[in-house]
N, C-alpha and C positions, 0 to 999 in steps of 0.2 A: 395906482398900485394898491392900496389900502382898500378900495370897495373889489379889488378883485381876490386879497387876501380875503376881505369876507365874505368871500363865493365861494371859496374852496374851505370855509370854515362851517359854512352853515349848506355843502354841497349843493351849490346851485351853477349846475354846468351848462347851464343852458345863457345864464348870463358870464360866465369866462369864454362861454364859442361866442357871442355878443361882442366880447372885449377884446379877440383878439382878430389882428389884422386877417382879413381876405387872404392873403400871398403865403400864411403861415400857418394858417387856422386850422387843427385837424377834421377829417368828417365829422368822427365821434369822439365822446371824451368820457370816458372809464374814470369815473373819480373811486377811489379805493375811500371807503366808508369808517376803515381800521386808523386811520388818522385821526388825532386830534390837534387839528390848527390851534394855537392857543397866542399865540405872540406875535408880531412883528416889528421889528428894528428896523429903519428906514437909515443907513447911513449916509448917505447923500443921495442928492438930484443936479441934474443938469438940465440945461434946454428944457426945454416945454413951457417957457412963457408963453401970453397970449400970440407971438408976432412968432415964432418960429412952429416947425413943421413937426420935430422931433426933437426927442427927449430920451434921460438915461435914468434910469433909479439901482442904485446898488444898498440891498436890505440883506437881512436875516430873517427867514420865518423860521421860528418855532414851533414843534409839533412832538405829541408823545404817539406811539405804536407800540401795543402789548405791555403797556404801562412803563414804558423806557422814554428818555426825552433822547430826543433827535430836534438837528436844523439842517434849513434849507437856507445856502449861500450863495446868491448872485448875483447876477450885473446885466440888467433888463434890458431893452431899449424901446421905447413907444414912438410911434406915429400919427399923426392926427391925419385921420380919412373922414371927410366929409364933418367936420368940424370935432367930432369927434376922436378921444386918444383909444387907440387900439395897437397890444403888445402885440410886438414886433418878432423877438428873439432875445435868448439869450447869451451873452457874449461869452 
């Protein structure tokens, strides 16, 4: 969750289509440049030990646009495809 937060902080879309699942993944990914990620708040995690297949993270990102502070509130879900976690959806 946190090196994908820092993909859309430092716009690198080419490792978020990297990170997220096959089955969800869009072609392209338009990242809007007018954002500035600046925070995130991890409130919980579930699953995603080494031994289980999927995992939940419910965060807050933080971000300002046009000099205003705005957040992003959700509740993730990850998958591990080929050893690898790759986001899922969210709920």
């Amino acid at each position: 969750m946190r090196s994908r937060f820092a993909a859309f902080a430092v716009g690198n879309a080419g490792y978020l289509l990297d990170s997220w699942h096959p089955t969800t993944r869009p072609q392209v990914l338009d990242l809007d440049d007018t954002l500035d990620w600046y925070r995130l708040d991890v409130h919980s995690a579930g699953g995603g030990t080494p031994f289980e297949r999927t995992g939940e993270v419910m965060f807050t990102a933080h971000y300002r646009v046009d000099g205003e502070r705005a957040k992003l509130r959700e509740h993730s879900r990850f998958e591990r495809v080929d050893g690898e976690w790759k986001y899922l959806d969210a709920l």
